[in-house]
C-alpha positions as CSV (number, residue, x, y, z in Angstrom):
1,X,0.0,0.0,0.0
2,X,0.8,3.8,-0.7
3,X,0.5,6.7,0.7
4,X,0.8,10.0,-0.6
5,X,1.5,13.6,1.7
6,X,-0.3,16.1,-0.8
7,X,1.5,19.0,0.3
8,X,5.3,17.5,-1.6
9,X,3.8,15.4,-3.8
10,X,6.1,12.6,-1.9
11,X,4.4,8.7,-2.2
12,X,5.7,6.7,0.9
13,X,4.8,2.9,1.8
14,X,2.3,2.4,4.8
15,X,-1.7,3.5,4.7
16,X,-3.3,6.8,5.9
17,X,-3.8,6.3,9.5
18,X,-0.6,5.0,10.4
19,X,2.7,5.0,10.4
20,X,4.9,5.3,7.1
21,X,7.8,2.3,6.4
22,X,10.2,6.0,6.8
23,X,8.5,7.1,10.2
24,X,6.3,9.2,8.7
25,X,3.1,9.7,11.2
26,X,0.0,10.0,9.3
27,X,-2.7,10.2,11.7
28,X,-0.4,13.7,13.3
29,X,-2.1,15.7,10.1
30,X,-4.4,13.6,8.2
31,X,-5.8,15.5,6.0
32,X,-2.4,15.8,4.8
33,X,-2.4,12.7,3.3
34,X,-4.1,10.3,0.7
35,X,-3.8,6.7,-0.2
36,X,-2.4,6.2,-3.4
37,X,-1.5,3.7,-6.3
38,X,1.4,5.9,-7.6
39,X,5.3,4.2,-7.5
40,X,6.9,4.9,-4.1
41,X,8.7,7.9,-4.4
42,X,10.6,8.5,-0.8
43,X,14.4,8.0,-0.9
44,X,14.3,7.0,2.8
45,X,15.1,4.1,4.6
46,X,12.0,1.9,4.6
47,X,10.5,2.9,1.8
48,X,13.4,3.3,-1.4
49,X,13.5,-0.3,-1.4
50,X,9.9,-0.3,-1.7
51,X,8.3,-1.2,-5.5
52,X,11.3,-0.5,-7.1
């Protein structure tokens, strides 16, 4: 699963509601974020080895 933070554009691996694979605390701002289908786009640990 994706999810996306709409303000960057950045696509991380996790679900809205929870934590990202990168640390990434979605439930701090939620409407900050969106589930996605888009290719992972975070360089971070956790999530650049994700779909790629």
């Amino acid at each position: 699963m994706a999810v996306k933070h709409i303000p960057t554009g950045e696509v991380h691996k996790g679900y809205k509601g929870g934590i990202t694979d990168c640390g990434f605390d979605t439930r701090a701002k939620p409407e900050h974020w969106e589930e996605s289908v888009e290719e992972i786009t975070c360089d971070k640990k956790g999530c650049k080895t994700s779909y790629r």
